[in-house]
N, C-alpha and C positions, 0 to 999 in steps of 0.2 A: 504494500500500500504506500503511495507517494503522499509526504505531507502535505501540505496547503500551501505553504511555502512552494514545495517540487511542483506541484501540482503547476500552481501560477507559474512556476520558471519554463515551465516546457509549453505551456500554453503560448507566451509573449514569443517563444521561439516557432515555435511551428506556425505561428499567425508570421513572423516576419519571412521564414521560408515560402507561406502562401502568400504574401505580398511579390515576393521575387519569381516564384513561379508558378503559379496557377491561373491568373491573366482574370476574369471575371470575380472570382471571390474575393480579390486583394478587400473587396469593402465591407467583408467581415469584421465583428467586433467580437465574436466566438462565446456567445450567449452559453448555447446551448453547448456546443462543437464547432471544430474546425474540420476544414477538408486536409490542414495539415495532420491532423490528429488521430483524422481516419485511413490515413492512405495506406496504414499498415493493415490494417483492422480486414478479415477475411470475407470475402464475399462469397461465402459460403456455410451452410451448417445454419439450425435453428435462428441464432441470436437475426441473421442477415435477411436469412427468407421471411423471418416475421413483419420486420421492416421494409423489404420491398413489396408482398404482398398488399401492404397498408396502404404504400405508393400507390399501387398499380390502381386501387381501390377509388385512393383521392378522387374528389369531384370538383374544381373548381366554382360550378353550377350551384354548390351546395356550402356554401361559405354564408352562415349566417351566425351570429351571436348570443342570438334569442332565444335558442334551442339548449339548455341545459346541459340533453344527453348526446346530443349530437357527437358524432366522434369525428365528424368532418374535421375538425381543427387539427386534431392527433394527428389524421389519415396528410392533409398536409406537412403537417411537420415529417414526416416519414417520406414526403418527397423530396422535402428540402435536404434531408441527408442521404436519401439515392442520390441522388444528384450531386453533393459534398463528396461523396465516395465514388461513384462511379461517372461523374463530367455529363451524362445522359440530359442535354436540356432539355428532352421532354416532359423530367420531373422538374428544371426550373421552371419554365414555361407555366405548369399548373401550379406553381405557391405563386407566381407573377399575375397568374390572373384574378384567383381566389383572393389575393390583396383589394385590387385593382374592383373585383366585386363589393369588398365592402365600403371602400372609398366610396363609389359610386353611391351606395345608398345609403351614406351619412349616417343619421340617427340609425338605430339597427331596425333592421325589420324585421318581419316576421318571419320566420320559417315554417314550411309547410304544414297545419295541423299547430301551428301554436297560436294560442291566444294571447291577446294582450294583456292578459292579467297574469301573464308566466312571462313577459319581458322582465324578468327580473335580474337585478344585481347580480345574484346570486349564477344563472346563468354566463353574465355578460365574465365574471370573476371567471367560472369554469372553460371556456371559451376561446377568449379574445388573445391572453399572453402566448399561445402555442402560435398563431397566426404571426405575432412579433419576432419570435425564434426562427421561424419559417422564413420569416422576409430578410433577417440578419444573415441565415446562413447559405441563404441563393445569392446574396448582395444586392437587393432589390432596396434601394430607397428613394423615394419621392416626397418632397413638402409636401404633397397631399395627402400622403400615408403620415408623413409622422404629424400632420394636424389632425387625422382624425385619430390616431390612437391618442393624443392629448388629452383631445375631445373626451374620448371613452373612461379616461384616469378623471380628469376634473369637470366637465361640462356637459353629459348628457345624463338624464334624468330618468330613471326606470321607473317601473310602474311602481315600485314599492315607496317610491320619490328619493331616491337616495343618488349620490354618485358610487362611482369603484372606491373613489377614496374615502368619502364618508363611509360606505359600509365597512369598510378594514376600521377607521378608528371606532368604530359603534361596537360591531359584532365580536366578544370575542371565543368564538367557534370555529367551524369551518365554513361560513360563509363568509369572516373575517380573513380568514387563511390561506381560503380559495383565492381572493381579492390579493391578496400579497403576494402571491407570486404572480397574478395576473400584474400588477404595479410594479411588480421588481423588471417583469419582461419589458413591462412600456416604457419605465425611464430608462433603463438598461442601452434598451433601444433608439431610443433618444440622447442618451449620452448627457442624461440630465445627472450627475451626481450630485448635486445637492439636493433635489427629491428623492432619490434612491438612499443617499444617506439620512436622511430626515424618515425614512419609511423603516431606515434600517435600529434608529435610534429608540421610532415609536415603539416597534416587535420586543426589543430588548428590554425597554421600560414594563412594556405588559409580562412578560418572564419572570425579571427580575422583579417587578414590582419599587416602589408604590405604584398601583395601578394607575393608568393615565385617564385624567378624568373623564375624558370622552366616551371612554368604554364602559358598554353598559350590558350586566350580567342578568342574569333571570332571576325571578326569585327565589327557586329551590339551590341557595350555595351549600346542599351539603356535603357535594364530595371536594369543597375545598380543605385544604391543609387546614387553613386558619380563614376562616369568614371575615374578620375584621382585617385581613390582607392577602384580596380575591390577587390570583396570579393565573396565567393565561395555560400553562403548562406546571403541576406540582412541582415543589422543590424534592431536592434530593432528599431522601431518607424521611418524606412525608407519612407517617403510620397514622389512622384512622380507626379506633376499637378494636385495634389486633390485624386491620387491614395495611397491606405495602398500598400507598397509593402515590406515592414516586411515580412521578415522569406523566401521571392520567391528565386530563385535558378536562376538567371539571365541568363546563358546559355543553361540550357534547356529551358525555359521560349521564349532565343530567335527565336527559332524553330518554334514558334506558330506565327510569326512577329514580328516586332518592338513593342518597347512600345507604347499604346494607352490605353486612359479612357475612358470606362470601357475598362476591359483586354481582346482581341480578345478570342473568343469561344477555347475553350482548342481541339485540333486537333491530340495532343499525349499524351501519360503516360512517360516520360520523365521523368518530372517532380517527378510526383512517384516513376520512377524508382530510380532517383538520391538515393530518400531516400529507398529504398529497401536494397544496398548495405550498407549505412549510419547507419541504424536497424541496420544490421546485425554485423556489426563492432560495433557498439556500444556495442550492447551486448555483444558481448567477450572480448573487450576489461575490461569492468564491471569486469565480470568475472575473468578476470588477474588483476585485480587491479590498473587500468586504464581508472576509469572514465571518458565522452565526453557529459555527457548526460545535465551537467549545463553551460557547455562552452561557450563563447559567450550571454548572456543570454537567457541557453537553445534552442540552437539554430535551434536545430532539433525539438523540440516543437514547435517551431515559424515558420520551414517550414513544417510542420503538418497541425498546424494551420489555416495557412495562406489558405490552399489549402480545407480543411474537412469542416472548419466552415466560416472562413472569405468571403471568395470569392464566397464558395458553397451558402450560401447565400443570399449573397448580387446576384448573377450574375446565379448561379447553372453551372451543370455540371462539376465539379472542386472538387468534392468527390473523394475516392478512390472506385475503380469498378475491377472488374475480380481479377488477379493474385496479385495486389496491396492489396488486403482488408486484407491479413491477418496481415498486418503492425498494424492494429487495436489494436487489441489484446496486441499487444506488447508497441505499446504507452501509454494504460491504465494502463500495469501493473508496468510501471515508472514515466510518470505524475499524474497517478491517474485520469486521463478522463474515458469518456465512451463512447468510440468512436464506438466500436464492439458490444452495446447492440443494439439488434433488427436487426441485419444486416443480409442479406443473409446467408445462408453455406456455402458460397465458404469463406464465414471469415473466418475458421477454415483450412483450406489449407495452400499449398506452394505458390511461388511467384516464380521468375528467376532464386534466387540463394538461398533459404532457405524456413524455414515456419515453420508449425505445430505449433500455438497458444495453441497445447492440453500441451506443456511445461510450459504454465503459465495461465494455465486454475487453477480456485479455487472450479470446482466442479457444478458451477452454470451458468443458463443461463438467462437473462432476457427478457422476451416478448418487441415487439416492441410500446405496448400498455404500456410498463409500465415504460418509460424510453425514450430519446431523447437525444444526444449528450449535447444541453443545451435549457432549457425553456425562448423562446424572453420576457418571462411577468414576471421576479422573476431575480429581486436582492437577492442577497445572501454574505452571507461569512462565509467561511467553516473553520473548526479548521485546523489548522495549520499542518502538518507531516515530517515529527516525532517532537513530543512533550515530553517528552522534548526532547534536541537535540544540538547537537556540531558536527559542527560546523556551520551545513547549516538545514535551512528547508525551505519545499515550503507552501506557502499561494494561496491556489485558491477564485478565487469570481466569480460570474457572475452579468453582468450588461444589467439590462431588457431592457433597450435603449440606444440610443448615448446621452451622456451627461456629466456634471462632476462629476468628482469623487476626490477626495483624499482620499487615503489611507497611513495611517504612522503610525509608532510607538513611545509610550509613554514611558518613568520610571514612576516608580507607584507613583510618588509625579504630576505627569502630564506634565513635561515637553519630548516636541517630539524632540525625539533624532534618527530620521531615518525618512524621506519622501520615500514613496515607487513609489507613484501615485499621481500625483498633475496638471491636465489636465481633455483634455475632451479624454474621451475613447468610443471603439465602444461598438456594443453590444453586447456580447456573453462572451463565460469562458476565462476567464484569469487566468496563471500561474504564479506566481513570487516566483524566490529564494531572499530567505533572508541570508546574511552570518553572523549574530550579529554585524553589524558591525555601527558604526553611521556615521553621513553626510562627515565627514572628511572621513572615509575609515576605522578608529578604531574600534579596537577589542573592542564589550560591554565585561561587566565582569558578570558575574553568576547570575542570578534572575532572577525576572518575570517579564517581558514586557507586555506591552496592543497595541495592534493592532488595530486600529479602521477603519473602513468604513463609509466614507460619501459620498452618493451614491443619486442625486436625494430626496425622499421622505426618503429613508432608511439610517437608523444610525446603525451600530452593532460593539462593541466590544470583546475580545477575549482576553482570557491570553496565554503568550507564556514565554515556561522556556528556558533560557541556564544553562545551565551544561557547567564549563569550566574543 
């Protein structure tokens, strides 16, 4: 897994190699991907034919925003990266028209079979950002196109009366979420940085809390940590009447009923969805240079987590299934799980508003025989990544039962100068950032650290370098 740092360094490169020779995409800003990025990437096997299939599907005719469940947007963006991979302008051609279609009819219209009292936000959230991605990674841009996505972020009015941006600061669920990654794509796209950071600033305040006053919660808060300080995603180590509810998403959550131990049977994807939009801002954001991915302590990990492995289970049904699974893919390819080994084909799909894991595909695929999210019977502790590394790295473990653990780190003379983990923890993979930093909040200084695991029956230690 490449840090965020690598990540960004090979992205600025492979966009200046596609500047020097690729001749049409130089006017990528590489949202989504680059055609640099892909040129290795196989054009063959599941990950690929899922994605061109989508293409071939695309309708330009059927570019509308109004439509919810429409997957026409997806099926675009799946042309845009045929095309990014394989030069075929007949996939640019149809994201150049499907734009060129909603330009054309300004406010959104209707699609086929929808009413006007479903033009909603919530839609236009679902939508509109994949169309943005679409148009960055053909090199299609026109003052026309970037005034009506403007339009779409701050000036057009749905039925519910709201904009894209009002509902991201109003709602905080997944029609709040959906809206964030639809806004991360339109300024992104626009090369607006100070609304993309301002969008990026609000998401963090609602995480971290104090809540920001705009956002307005339901009145059942009870699957929050603490009512008297509502947060958009639980804090770490959030317990409820004996309940983990670490990383849950408290207003979709409340959809399913009140709080109760165990968590009532999951009755929507809500939940998922929240994070669907969440992905997807994340990643562009990344991309801009803008990371979200350690915020909070990783916070989107943590509601991953909570729902894939923790809950799935202890309780089950609390996986991600259908349109949700290709979030997989993409969790892996920044915390380093392996959440999408063995998983159906529809993992390699789109979702609401995005998709195509064949962008962060490495070529490989693992049997379900050969592989599990994580093994209930095997402590572990895994080296460190990035090693060496400044200023952050993540440490995974897994812990074969519920039991204690400490985990902390050493100077090589042996005194612990960082507690990481000092409790009883559950069972399964855990994630932790480390920032070099010791118990006071201080910067360590350059050299090699020891990371130990005490776990139960197991003991393993591990060297970790900074680099200052």
């Amino acid at each position: 897994m490449l840090s965020a740092i690598g990540r960004t360094r090979r992205r600025i490169i492979g966009l200046l190699i596609a500047a020097i020779c690729c001749g049409p995409v130089s006017a990528q800003i590489g949202l989504w991907t680059s055609a640099a990025e892909l040129v290795d990437k196989p054009m063959s096997g599941l990950p690929w034919e899922s994605v061109k299939a989508a293409a071939d599907a695309a309708d330009p005719g059927m570019a509308f925003v109004s439509d919810q469940n429409n997957n026409n947007n997806a099926q675009i963006l799946a042309a845009a990266i045929v095309y990014a991979r394989s030069g075929d302008t007949t996939y640019q051609t149809k994201v150049t028209a499907a734009c060129e279609k909603l330009v054309s009819a300004g406010y959104p219209a209707l699609a086929p079979g929808i009413s006007e009292e479903d033009n909603r936000t919530l839609a236009w959230a679902r939508e509109t950002g994949a169309y943005a991605l679409a148009a960055d990674l053909v090199g299609y841009r026109t003052p026309e196109f970037e005034t009506w996505l403007r339009r779409m972020a701050e000036e057009y009015i749905a039925y519910d009366e709201r904009t894209l941006l009002h509902m991201f600061h109003v709602r905080p669920n997944n029609w709040g979420t959906h809206a964030f990654g639809s806004l991360c794509a339109i300024y992104a796209y626009l090369q607006d940085t100070t609304s993309l950071g301002e969008l990026r600033d609000y998401w963090i305040q609602a995480v971290v809390g104090p809540k920001p006053d705009e956002l307005e919660y339901g009145d059942d808060l009870s699957w929050h940590a603490d009512p008297s300080n509502l947060r958009l995603i639980n804090p770490k180590g959030a317990v409820k009447q004996g309940l983990n509810i670490d990383g849950i998403t408290p207003d979709d959550m409340r959809r399913n009923g009140s709080f109760s131990n165990p968590p009532p049977t999951s009755s929507t994807t809500y939940h998922w969805g929240a994070l669907q939009g969440q992905v997807s801002g994340g990643r562009i954001l990344e991309r801009m240079g803008m990371p979200i991915w350690d915020v909070a302590d990783s916070a989107l990990y943590r509601a991953g987590y909570a729902l894939q492995v923790r809950w799935e289970n202890s309780y089950g049904g609390w996986k991600a299934e259908g349109d949700d699974l290709w979030l997989l893919p993409f969790f892996d390819s920044v915390y380093g799980t392996h959440w999408s080994e063995g998983q159906p084909e529809r993992v390699w799909k789109h979702g609401k508003n995005a998709g195509w894991p064949y962008v962060v595909w490495d070529g490989t695929i693992s049997s379900s025989e050969e592989q599990g999210s994580f093994n209930p019977g095997i402590y572990e502790l895994l080296q460190n990544y990035p090693n060496p590394f400044n200023p952050v790295t993540r440490i995974s473990l897994s812990i074969a039962e519920t039991s204690p653990v400490h985990l902390a780190v050493y100077d090589l003379v042996g005194r612990e100068v960082s507690t990481l983990l000092d409790g009883v923890e559950e069972a399964g993979e855990h994630i932790l950032v480390w920032e070099a930093v010791n118990r006071e909040g201080t910067q360590l200084p350059s050299g090699i650290y020891l990371c130990r695991l005490l776990a139960g029956y197991y003991q393993k230690t591990l060297k970790m370098t900074v680099l200052r």
